[in-house]
PDB file of N, CA, C and O in Angstrom:
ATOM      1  N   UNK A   1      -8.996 -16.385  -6.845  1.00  0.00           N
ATOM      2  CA  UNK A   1      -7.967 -15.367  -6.801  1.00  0.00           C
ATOM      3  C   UNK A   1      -8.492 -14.155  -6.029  1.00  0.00           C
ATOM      4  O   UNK A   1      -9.647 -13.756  -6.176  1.00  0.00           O
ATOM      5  N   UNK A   2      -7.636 -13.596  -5.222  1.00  0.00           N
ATOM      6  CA  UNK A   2      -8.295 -12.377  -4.168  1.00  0.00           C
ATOM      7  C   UNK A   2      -7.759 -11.343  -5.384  1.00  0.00           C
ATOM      8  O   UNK A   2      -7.215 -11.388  -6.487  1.00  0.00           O
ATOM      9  N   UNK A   3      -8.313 -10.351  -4.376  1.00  0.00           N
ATOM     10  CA  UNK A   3      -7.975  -8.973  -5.385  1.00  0.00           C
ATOM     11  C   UNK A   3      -7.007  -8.405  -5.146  1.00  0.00           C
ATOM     12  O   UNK A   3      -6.292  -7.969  -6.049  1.00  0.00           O
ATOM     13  N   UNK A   4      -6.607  -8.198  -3.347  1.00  0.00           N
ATOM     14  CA  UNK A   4      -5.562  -7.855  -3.038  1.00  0.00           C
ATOM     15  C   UNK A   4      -4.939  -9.291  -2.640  1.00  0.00           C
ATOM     16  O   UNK A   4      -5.403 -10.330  -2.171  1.00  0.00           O
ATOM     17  N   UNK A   5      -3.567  -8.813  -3.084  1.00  0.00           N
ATOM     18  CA  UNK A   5      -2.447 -10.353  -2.806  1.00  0.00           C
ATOM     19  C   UNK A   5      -1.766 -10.489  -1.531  1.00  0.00           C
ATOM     20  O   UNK A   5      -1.132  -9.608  -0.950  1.00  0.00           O
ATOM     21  N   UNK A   6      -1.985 -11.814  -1.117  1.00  0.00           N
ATOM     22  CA  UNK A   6      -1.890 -11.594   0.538  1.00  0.00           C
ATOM     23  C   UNK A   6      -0.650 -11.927   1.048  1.00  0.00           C
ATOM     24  O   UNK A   6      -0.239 -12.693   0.176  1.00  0.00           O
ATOM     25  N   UNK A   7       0.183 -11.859   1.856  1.00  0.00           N
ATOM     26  CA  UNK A   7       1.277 -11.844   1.979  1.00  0.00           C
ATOM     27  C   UNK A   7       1.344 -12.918   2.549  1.00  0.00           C
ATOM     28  O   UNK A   7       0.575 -13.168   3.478  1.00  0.00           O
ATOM     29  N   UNK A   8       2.706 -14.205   1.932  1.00  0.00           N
ATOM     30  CA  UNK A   8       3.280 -15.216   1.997  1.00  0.00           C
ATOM     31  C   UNK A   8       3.345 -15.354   3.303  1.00  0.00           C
ATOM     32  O   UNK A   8       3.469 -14.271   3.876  1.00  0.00           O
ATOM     33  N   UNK A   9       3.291 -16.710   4.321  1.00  0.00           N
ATOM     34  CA  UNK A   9       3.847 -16.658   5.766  1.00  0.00           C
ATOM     35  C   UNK A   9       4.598 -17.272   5.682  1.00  0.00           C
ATOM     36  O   UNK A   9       4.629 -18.043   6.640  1.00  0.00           O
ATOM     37  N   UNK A  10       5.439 -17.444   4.922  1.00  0.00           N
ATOM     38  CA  UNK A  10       7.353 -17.388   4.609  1.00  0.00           C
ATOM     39  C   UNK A  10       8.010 -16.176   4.869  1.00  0.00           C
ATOM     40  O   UNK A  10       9.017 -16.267   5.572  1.00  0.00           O
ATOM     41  N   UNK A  11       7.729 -15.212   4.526  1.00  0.00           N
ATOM     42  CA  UNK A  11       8.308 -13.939   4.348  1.00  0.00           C
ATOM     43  C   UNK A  11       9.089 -13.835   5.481  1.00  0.00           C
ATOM     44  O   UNK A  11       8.732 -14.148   6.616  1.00  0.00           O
ATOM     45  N   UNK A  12      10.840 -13.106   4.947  1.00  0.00           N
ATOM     46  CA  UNK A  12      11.248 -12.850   5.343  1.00  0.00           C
ATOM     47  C   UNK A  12      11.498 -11.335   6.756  1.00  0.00           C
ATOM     48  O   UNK A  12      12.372 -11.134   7.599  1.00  0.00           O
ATOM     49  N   UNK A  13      10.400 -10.689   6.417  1.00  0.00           N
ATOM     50  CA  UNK A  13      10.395  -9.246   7.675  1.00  0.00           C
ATOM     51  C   UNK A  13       9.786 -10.342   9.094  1.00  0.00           C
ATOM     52  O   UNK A  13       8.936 -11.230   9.155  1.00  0.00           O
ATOM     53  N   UNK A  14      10.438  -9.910   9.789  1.00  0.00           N
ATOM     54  CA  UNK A  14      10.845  -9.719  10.942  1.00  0.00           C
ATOM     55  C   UNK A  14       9.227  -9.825  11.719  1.00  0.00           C
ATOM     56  O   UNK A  14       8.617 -10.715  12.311  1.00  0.00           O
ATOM     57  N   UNK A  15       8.890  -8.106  11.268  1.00  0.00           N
ATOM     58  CA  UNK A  15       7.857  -7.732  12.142  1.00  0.00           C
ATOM     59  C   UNK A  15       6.614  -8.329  11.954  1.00  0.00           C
ATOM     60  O   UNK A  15       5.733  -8.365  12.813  1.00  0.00           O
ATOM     61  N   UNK A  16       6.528  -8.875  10.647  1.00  0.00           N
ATOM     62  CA  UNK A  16       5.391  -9.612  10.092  1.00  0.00           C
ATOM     63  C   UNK A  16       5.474 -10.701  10.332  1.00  0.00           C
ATOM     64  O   UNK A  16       4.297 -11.052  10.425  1.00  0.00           O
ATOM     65  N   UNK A  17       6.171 -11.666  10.537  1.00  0.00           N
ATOM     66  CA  UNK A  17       6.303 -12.852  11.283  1.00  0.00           C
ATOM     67  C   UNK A  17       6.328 -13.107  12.741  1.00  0.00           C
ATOM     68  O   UNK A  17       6.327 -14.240  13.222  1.00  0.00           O
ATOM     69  N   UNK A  18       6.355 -11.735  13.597  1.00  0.00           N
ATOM     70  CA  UNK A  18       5.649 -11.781  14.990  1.00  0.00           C
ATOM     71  C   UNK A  18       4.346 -11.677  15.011  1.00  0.00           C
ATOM     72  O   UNK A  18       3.485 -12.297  15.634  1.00  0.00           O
ATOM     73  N   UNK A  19       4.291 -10.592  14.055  1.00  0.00           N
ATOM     74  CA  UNK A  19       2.681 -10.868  13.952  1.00  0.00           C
ATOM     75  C   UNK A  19       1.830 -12.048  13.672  1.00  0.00           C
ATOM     76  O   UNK A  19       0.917 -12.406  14.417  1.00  0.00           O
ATOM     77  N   UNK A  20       2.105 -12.534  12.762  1.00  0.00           N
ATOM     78  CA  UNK A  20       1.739 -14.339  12.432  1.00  0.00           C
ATOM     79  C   UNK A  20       1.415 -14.912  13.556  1.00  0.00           C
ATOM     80  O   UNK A  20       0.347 -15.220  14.086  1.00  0.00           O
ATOM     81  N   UNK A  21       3.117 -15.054  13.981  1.00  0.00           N
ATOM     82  CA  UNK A  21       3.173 -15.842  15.728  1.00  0.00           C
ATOM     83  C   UNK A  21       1.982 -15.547  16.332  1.00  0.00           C
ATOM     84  O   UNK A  21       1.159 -16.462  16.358  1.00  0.00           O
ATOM     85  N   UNK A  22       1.564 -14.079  17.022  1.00  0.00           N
ATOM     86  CA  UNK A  22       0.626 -13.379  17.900  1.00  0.00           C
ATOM     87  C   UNK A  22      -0.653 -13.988  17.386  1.00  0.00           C
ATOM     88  O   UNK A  22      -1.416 -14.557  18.166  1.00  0.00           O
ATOM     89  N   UNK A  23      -0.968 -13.866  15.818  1.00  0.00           N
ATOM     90  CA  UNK A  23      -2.682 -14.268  15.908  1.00  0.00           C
ATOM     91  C   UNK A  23      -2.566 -15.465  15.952  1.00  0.00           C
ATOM     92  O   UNK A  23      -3.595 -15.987  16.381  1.00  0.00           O
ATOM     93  N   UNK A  24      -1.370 -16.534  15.575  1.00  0.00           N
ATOM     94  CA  UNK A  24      -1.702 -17.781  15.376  1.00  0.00           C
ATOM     95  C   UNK A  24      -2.163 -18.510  16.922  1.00  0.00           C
ATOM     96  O   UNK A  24      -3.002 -19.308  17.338  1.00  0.00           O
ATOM     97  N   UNK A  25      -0.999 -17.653  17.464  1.00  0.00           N
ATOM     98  CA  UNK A  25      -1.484 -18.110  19.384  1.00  0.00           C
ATOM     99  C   UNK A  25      -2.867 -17.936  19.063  1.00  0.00           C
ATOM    100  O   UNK A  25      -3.763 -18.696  18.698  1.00  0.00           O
ATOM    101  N   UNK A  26      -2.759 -16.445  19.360  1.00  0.00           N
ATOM    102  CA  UNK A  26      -4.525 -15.857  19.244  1.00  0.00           C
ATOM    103  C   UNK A  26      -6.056 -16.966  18.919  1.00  0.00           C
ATOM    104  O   UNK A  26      -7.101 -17.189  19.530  1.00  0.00           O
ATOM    105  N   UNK A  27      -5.414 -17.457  17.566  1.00  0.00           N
ATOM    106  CA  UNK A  27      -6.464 -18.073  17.035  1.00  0.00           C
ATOM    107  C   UNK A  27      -6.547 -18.736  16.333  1.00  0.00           C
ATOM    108  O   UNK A  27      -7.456 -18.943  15.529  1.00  0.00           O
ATOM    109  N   UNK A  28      -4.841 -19.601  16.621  1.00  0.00           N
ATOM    110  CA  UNK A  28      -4.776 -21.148  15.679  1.00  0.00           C
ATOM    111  C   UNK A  28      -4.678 -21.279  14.217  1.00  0.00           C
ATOM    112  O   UNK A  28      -4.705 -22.276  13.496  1.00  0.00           O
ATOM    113  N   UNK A  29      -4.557 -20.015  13.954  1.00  0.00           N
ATOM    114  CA  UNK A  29      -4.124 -20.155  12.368  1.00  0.00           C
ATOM    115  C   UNK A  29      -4.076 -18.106  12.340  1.00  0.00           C
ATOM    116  O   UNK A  29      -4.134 -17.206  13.178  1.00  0.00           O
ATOM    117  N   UNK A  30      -3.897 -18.256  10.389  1.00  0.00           N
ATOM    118  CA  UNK A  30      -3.828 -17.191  10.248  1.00  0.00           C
ATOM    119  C   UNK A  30      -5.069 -16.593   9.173  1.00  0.00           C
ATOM    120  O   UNK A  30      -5.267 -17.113   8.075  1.00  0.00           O
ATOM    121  N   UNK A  31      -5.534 -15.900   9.480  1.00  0.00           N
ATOM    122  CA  UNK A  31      -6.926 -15.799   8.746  1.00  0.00           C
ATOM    123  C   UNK A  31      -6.122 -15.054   7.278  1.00  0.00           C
ATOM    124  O   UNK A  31      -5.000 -14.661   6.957  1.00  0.00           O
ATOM    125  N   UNK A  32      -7.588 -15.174   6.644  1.00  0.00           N
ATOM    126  CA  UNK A  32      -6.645 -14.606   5.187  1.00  0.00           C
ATOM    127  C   UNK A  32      -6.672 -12.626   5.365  1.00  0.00           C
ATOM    128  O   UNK A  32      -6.275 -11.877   4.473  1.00  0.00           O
ATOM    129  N   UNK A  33      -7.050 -12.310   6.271  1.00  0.00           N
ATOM    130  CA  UNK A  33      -7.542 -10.616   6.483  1.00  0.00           C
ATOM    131  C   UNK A  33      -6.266 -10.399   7.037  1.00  0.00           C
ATOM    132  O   UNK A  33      -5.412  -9.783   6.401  1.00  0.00           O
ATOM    133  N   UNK A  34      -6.088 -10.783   8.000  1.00  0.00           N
ATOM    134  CA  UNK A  34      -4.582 -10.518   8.496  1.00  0.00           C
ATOM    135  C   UNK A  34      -3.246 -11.210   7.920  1.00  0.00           C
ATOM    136  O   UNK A  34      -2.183 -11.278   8.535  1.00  0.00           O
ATOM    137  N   UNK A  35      -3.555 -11.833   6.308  1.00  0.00           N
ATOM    138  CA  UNK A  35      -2.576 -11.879   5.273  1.00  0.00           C
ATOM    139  C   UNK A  35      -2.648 -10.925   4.584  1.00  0.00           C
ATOM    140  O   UNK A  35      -1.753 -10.767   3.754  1.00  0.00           O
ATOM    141  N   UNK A  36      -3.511 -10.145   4.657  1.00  0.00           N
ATOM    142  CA  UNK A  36      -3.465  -8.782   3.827  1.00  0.00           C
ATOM    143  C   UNK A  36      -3.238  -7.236   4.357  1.00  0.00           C
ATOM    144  O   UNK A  36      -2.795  -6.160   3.956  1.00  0.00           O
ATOM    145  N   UNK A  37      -4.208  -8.216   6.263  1.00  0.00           N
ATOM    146  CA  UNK A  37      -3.476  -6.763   6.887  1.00  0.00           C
ATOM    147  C   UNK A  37      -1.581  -6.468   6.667  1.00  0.00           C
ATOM    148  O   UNK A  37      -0.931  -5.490   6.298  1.00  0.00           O
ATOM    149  N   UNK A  38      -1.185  -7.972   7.143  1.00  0.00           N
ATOM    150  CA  UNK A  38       0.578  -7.638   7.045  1.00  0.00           C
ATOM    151  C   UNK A  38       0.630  -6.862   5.923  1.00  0.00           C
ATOM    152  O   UNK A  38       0.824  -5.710   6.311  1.00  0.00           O
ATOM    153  N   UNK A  39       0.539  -6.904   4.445  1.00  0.00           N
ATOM    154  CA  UNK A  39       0.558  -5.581   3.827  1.00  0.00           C
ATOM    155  C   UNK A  39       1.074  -3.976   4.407  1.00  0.00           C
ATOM    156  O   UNK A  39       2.162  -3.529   4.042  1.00  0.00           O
ATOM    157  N   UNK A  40       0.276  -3.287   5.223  1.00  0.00           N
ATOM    158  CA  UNK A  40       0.938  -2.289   6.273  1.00  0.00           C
ATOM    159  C   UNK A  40       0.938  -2.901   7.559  1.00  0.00           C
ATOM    160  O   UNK A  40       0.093  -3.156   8.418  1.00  0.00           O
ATOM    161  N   UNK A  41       2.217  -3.060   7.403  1.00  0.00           N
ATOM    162  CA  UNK A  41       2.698  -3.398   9.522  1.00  0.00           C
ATOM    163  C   UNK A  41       2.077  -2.620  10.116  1.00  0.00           C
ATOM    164  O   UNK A  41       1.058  -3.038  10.665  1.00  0.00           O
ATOM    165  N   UNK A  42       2.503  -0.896  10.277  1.00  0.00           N
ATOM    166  CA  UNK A  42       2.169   0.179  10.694  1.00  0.00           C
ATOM    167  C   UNK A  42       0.587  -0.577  11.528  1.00  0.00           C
ATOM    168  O   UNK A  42       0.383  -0.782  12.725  1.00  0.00           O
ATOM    169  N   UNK A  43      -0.161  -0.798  10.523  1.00  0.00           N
ATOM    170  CA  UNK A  43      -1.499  -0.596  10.737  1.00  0.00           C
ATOM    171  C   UNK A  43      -1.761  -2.121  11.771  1.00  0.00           C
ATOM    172  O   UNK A  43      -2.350  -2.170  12.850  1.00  0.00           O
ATOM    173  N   UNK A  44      -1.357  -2.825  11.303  1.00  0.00           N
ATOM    174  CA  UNK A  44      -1.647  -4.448  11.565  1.00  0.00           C
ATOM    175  C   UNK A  44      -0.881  -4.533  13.294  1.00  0.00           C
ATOM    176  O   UNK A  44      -1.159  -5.584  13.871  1.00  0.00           O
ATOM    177  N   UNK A  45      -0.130  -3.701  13.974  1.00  0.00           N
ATOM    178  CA  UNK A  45       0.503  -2.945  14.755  1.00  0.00           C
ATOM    179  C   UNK A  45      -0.195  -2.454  15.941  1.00  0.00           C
ATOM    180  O   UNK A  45       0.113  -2.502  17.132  1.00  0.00           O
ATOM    181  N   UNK A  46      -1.203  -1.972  15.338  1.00  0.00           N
ATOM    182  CA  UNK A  46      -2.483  -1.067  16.242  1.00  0.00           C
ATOM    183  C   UNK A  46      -3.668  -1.872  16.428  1.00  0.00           C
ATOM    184  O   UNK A  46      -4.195  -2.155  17.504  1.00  0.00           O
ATOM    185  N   UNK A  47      -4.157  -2.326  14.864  1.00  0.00           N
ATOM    186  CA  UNK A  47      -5.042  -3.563  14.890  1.00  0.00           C
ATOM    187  C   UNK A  47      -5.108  -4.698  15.331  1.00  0.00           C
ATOM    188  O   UNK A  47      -6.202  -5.261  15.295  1.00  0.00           O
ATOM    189  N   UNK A  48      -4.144  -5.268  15.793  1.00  0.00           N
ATOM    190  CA  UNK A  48      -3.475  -6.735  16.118  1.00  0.00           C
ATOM    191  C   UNK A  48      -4.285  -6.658  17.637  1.00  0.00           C
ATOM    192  O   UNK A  48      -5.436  -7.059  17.814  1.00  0.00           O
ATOM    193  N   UNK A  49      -3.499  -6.112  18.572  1.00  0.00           N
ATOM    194  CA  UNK A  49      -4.291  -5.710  20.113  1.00  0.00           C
ATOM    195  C   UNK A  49      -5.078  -5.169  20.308  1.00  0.00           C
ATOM    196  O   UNK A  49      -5.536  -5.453  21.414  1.00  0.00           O
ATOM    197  N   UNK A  50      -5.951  -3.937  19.478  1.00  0.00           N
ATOM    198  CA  UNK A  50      -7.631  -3.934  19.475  1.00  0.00           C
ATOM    199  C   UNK A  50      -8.281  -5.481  19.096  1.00  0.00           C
ATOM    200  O   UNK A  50      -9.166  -5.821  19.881  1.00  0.00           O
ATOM    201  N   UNK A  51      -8.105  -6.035  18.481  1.00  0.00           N
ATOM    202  CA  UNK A  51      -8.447  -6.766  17.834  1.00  0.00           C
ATOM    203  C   UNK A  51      -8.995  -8.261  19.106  1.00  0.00           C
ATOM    204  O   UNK A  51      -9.968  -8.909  19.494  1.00  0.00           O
ATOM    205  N   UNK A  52      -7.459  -8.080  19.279  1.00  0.00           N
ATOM    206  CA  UNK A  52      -7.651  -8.926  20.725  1.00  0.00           C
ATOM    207  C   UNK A  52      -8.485  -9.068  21.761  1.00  0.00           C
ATOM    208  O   UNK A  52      -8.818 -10.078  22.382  1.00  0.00           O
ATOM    209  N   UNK A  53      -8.883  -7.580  21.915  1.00  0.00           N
ATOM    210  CA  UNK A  53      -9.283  -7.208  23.061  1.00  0.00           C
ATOM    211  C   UNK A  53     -11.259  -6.976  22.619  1.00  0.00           C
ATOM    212  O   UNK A  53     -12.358  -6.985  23.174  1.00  0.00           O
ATOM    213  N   UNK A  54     -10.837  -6.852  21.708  1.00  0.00           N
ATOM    214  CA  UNK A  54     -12.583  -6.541  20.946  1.00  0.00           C
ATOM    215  C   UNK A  54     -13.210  -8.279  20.849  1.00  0.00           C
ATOM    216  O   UNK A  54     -14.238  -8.765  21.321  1.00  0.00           O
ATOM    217  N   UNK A  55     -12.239  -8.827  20.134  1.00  0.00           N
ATOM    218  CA  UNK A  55     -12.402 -10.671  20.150  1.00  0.00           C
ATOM    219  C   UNK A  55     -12.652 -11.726  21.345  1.00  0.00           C
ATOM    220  O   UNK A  55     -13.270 -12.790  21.384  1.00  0.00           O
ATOM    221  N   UNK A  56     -11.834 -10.912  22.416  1.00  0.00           N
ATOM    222  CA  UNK A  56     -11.910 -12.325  23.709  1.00  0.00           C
ATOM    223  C   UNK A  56     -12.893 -11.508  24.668  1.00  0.00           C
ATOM    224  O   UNK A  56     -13.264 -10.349  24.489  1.00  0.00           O
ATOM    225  N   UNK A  57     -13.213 -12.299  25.654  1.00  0.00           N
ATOM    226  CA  UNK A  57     -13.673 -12.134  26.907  1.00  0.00           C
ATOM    227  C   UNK A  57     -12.774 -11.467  27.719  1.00  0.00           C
ATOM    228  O   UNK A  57     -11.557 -11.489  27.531  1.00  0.00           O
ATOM    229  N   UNK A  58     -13.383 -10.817  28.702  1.00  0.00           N
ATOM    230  CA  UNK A  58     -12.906 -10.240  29.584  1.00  0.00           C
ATOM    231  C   UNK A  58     -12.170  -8.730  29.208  1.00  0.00           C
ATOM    232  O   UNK A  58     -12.901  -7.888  28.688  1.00  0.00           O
ATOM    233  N   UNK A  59     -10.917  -8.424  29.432  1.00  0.00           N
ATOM    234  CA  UNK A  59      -9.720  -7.935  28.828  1.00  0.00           C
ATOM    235  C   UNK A  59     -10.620  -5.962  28.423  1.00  0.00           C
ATOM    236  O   UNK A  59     -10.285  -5.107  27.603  1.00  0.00           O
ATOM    237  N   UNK A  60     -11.686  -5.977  29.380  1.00  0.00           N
ATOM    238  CA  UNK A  60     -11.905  -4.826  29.349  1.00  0.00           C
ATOM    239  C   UNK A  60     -13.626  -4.479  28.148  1.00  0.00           C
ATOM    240  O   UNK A  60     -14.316  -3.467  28.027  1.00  0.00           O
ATOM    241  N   UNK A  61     -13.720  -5.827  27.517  1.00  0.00           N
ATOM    242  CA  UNK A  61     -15.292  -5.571  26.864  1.00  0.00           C
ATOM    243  C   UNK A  61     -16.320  -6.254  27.704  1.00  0.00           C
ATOM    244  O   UNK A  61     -16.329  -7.057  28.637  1.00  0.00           O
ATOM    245  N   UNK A  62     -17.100  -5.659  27.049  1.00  0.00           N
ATOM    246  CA  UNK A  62     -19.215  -5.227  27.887  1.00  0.00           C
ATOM    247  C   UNK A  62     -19.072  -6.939  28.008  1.00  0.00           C
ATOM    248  O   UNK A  62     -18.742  -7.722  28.899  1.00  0.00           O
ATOM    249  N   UNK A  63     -19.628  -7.076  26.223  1.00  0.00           N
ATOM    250  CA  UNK A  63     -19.969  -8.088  25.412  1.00  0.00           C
ATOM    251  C   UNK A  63     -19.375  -9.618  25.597  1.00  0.00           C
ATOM    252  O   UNK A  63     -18.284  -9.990  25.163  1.00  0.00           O
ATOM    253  N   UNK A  64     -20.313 -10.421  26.326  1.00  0.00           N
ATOM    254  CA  UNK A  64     -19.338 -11.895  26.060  1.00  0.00           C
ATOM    255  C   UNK A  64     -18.902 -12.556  24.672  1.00  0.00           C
ATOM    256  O   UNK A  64     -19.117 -12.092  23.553  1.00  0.00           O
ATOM    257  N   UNK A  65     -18.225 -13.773  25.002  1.00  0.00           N
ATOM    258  CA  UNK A  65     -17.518 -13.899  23.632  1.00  0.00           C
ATOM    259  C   UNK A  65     -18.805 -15.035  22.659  1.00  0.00           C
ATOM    260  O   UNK A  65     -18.872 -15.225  21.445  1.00  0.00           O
ATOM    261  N   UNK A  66     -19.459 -15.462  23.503  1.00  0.00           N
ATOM    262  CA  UNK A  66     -21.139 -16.172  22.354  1.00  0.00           C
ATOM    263  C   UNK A  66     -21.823 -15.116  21.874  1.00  0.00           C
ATOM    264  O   UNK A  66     -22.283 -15.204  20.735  1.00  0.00           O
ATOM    265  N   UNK A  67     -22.034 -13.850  22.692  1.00  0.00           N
ATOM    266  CA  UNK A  67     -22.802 -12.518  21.861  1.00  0.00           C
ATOM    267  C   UNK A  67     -21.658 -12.428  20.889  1.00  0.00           C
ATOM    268  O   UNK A  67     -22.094 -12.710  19.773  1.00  0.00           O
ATOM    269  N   UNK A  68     -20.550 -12.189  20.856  1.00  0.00           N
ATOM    270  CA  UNK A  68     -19.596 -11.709  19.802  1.00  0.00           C
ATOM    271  C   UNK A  68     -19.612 -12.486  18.889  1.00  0.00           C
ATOM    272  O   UNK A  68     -19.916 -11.960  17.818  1.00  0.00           O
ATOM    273  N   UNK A  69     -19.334 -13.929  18.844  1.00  0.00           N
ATOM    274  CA  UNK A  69     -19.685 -15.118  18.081  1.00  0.00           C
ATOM    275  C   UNK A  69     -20.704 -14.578  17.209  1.00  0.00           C
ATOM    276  O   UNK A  69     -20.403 -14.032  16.147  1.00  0.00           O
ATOM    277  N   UNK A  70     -22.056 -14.719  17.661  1.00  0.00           N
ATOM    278  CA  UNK A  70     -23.336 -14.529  17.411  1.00  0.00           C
ATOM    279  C   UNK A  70     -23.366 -13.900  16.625  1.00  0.00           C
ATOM    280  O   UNK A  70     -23.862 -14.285  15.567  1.00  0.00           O
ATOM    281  N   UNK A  71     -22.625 -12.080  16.824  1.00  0.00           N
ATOM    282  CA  UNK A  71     -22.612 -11.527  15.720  1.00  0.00           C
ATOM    283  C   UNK A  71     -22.150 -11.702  14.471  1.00  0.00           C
ATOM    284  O   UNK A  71     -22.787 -11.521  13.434  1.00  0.00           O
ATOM    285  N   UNK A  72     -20.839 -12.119  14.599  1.00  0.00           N
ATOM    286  CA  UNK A  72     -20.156 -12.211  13.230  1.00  0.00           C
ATOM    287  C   UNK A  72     -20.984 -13.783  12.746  1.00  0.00           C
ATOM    288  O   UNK A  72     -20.674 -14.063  11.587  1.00  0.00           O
ATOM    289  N   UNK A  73     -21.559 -14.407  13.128  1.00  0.00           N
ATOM    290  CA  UNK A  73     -22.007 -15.306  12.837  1.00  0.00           C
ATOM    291  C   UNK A  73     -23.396 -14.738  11.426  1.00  0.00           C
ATOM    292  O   UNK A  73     -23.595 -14.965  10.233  1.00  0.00           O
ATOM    293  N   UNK A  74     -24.094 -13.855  12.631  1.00  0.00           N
ATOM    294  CA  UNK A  74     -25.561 -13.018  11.526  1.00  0.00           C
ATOM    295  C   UNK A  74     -25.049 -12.215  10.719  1.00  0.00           C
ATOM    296  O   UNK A  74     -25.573 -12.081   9.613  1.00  0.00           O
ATOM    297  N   UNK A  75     -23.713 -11.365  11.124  1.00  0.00           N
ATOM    298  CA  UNK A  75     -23.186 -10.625   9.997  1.00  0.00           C
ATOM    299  C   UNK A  75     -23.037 -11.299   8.530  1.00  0.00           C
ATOM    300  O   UNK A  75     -23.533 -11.022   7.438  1.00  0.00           O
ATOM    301  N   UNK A  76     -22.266 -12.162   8.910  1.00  0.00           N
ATOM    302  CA  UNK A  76     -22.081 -13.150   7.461  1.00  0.00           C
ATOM    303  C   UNK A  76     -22.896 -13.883   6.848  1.00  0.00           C
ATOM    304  O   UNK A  76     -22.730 -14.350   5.722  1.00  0.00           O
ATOM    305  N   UNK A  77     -23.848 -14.030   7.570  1.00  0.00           N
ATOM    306  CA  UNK A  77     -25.480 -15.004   7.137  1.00  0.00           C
ATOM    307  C   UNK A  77     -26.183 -13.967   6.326  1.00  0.00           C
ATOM    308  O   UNK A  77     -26.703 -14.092   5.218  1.00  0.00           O
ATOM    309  N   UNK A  78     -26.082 -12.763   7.211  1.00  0.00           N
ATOM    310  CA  UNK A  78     -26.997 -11.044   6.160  1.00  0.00           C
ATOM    311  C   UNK A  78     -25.902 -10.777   5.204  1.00  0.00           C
ATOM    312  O   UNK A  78     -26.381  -9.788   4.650  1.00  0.00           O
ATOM    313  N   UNK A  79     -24.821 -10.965   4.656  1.00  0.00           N
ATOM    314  CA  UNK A  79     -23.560 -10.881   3.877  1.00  0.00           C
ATOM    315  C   UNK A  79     -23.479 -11.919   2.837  1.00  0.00           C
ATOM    316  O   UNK A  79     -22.757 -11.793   1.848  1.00  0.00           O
ATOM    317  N   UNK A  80     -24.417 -13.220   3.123  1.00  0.00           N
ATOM    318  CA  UNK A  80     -24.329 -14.220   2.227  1.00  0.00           C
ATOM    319  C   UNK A  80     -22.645 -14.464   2.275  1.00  0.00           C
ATOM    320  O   UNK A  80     -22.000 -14.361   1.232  1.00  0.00           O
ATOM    321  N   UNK A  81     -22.068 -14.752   3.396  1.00  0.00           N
ATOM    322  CA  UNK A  81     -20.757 -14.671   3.384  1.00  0.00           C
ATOM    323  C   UNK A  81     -20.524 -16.027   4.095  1.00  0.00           C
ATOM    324  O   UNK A  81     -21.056 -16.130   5.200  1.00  0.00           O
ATOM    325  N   UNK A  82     -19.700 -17.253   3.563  1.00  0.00           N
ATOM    326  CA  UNK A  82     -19.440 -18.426   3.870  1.00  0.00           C
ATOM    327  C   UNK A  82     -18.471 -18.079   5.341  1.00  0.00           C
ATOM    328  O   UNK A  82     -17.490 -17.336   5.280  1.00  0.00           O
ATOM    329  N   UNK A  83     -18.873 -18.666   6.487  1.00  0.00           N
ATOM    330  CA  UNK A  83     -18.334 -18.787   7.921  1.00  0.00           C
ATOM    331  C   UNK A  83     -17.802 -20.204   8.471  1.00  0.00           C
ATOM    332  O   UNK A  83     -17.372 -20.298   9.620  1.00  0.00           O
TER     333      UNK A  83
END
């Protein structure tokens, strides 16, 4: 059981079900963070296309996308966090 409750991808709003659409392109599913971002649209809004742009290649970052990998990879290994 999470702590915060993540929002259904049934749901009826509109704006939260483009969003879905967008990461699922993005990244083939919907992670459970951005079932909780939908919670505030507002925010998930702003975050959605940083997000993008911080995540892929090219699109304006330093960092390739195996260094980026890499990281969240050691992040979660020093986190004891299942990846």
């Amino acid at each position: 059981m999470s702590r915060i409750e993540l929002v259904d991808l049934d749901i009826d709003d509109k704006e939260i079900q483009n969003m879905f659409t967008a990461v699922t392109a993005m990244l083939g599913r919907v992670p459970n963070s951005y079932k909780v971002l939908a919670r505030s649209p507002l925010v998930a809004k702003m975050l959605v296309p940083f997000n993008a742009v911080v995540q892929r290649e090219g699109a304006g970052s330093v960092l390739s996308t195996k260094i980026k990998e890499m990281v969240v990879i050691k992040t979660s290994h020093i986190n004891a966090c299942s990846y």
